[in-house]
C-alpha positions as CSV (number, residue, x, y, z in Angstrom):
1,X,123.9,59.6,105.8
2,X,126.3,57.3,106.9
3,X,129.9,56.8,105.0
4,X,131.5,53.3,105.2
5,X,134.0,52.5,107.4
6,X,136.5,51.0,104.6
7,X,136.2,55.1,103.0
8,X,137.5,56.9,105.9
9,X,141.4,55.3,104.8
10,X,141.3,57.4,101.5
11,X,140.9,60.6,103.0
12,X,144.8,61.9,102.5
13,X,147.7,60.8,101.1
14,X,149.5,61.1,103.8
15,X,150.2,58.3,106.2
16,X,149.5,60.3,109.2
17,X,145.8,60.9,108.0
18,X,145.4,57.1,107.3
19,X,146.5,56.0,110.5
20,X,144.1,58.5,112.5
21,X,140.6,57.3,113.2
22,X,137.7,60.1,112.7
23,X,136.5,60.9,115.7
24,X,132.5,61.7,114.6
25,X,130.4,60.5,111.6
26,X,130.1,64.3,111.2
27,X,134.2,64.1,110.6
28,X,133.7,61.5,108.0
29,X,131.3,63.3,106.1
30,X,132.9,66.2,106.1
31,X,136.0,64.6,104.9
32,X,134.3,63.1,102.0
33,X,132.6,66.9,100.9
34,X,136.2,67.9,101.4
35,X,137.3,65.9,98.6
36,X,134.4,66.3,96.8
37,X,134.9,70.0,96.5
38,X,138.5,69.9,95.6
39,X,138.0,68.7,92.3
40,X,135.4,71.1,91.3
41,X,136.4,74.3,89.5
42,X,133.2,75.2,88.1
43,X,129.6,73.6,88.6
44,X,130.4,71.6,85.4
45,X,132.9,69.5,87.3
46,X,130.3,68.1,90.1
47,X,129.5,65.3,88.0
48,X,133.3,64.3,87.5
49,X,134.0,65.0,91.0
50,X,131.2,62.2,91.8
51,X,132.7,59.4,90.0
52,X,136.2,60.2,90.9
53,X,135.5,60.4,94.6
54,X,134.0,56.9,93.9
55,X,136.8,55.4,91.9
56,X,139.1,56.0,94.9
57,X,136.5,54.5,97.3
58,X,135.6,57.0,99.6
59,X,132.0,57.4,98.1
60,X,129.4,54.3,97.2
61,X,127.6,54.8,93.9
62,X,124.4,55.0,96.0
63,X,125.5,57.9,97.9
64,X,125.6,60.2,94.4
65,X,122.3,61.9,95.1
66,X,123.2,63.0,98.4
67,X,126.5,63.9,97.4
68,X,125.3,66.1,94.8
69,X,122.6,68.0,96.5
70,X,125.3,68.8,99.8
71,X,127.9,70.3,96.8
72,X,124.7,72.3,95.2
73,X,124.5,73.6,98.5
74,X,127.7,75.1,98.3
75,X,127.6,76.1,94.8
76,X,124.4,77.8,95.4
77,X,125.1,79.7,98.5
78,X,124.8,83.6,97.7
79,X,127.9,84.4,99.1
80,X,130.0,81.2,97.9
81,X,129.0,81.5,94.5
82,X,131.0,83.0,93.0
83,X,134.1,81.0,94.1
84,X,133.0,78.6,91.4
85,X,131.5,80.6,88.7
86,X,134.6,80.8,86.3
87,X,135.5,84.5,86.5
88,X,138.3,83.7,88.0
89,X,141.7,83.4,86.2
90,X,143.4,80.8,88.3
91,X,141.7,78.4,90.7
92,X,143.9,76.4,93.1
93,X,142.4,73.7,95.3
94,X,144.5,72.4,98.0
95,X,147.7,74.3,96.6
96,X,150.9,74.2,98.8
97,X,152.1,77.0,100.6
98,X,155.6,76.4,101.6
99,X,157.5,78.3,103.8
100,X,161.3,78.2,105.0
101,X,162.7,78.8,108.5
102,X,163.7,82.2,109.2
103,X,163.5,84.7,112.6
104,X,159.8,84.4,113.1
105,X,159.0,80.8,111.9
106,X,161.5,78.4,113.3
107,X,160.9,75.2,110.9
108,X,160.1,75.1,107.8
109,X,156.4,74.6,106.8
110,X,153.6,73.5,104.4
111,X,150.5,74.8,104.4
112,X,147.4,74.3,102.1
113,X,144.5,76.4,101.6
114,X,141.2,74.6,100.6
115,X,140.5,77.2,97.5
116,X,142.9,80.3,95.8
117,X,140.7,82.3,93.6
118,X,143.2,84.9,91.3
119,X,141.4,87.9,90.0
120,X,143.8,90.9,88.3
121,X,146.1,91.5,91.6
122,X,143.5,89.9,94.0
123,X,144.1,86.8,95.9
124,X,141.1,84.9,97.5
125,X,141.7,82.5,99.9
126,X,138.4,80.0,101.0
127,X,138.3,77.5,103.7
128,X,135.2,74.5,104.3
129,X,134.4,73.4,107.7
130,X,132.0,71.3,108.1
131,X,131.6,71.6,112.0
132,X,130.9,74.0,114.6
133,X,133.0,77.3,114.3
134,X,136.4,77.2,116.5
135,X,138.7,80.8,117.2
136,X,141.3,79.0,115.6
137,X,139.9,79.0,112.2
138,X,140.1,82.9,111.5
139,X,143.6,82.6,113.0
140,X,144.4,80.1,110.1
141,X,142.7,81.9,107.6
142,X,144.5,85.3,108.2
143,X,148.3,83.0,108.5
144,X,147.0,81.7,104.5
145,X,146.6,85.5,104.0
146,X,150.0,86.9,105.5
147,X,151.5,83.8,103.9
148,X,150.1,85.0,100.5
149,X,151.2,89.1,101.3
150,X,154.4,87.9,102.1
151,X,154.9,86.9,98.4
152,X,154.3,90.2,97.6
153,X,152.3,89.0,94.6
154,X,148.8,90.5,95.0
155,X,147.9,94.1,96.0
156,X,144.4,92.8,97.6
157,X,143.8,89.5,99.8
158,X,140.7,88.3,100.6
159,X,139.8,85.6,103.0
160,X,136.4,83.8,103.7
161,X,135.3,80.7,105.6
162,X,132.5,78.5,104.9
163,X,130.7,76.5,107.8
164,X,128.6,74.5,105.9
165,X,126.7,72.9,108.7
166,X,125.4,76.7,109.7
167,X,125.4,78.0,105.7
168,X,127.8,80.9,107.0
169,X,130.4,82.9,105.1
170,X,132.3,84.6,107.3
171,X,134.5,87.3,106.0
172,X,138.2,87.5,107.3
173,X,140.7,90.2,107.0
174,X,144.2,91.1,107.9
């Protein structure tokens, strides 16, 4: 399904993202299920995730079926499931990590997971892609992870990504 051009411009807040031209329709789409997941806690928030991804124009009113039946796809995933089945005691979508410059990191830094999941003294941390699988993506997922140990805040860190082109979870650990 193609995504107008005009949507791709609400994709970020920051000016940097609305400057940079998507490179694939694949990009595009994957943009848009980006934003479409991070307002949904729980399957009950697909419906309000819809309309607001519409209100700020980067989804048309006829693309609500397909948007909806690539989100079940998520929701219902064996694996993925249970990121969005309310168990959870704090769920964080596109939460900040921010870091300061020390020996081993010369600037400081922001970073931002696509999901936390807090459980007791366990941490998950989730990332979407929505193309082919890269070497770098691990690589980021375990940084999220050391990030998080670092804090010292969580005895047990967990770290999964989604490829939702393939339907693959792939577990990552540090």
């Amino acid at each position: 399904m193609s995504l107008p051009y005009y949507s791709k411009t609400f994709q970020d807040n920051s000016l940097q993202s609305l400057l940079k031209p998507y490179s694939s329709e694949q990009q595009r789409l994957g943009n848009t299920l980006h934003q479409l997941l991070q307002f949904i806690k729980t399957p009950n928030d697909v419906e309000k995730s819809i309309a607001k991804t519409i209100r700020m124009g980067m989804l048309l009113p006829n693309q609500e079926a397909w948007a909806r039946t690539e989100i079940t796809k998520v929701l219902e995933h064996p694996q993925a499931k249970t990121w969005f089945d309310g168990s959870y005691s704090a769920v964080w979508n596109e939460r900040s990590i921010m870091t300061h410059a020390h020996k081993k990191r010369k600037s400081n830094a922001i970073y931002r997971p696509d999901r936390l999941l807090v459980k007791d003294d366990t941490i998950v941390v989730v990332d979407y892609k929505f193309g082919d699988e890269h070497d770098s993506y691990p690589r980021q997922i375990k940084n999220y992870m050391y990030l998080l140990k670092d804090m010292g805040r969580w005895s047990k860190i967990e770290g999964y990504l989604y490829y939702h082109k393939t339907r693959k979870v792939e577990s990552v650990s540090i």
